[in-house]
N, C-alpha and C positions, 0 to 999 in steps of 0.2 A: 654609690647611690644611683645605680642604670636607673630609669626609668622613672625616675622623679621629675622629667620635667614636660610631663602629661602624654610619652609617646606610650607607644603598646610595648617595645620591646620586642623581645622577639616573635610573641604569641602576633604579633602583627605582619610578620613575617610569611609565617605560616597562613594567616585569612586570606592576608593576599594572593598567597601561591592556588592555595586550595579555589578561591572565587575565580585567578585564570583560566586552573585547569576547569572549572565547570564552564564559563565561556564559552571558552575555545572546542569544548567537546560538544556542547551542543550545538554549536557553528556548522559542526563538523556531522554532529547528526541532522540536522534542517536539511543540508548540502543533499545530503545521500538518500535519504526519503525523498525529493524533489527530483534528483536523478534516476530513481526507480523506476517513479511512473504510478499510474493506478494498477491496484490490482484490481484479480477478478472480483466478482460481489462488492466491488467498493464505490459501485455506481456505473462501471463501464457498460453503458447499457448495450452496445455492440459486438462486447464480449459474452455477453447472455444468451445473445441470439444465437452468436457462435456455435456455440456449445450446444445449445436447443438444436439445432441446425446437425451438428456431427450425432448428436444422438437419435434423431429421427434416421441421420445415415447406417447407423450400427444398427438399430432395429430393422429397416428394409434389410440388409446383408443379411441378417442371422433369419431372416426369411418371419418375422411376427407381425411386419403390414404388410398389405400387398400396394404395389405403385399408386393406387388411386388415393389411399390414404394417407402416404407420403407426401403427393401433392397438394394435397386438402391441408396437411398439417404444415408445410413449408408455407403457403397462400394466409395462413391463419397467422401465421409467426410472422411474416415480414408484413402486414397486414398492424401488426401490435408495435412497432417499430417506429 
């Protein structure tokens, strides 16, 4: 007569095991998202400009501004900051 005197038996065994491992795995996920850091687009307004910034650089090189509009658009951007 296992289980007649109102435990789970084994299937209690198992809830338990299964509720650790979710715990402990999410512990374990919180941990390492928080290590990461923010990514791009996920508000790093710094990172933005960054970017904004290297790509105004890529355009002057490949020669489709010329420097006055570089500077106008670098003054516009750190301007937005």
């Amino acid at each position: 007569m296992y289980g007649w005197d109102g435990s789970w038996g084994f299937g209690g065994w198992i809830a338990m095991a299964l509720m650790m491992l979710l715990f402990w795995g999410g512990l374990v996920a919180v941990v390492i998202l928080l290590l990461r850091g923010p990514h791009a687009g996920w508000g790093a307004h710094g990172q933005r400009g960054d970017d904004a910034e290297r790509i105004l650089n890529e355009r002057f090189a490949r020669g489709e501004i010329d420097e006055q509009e570089l500077n106008a658009s670098r003054a516009a951007l750190r301007r937005r900051q």
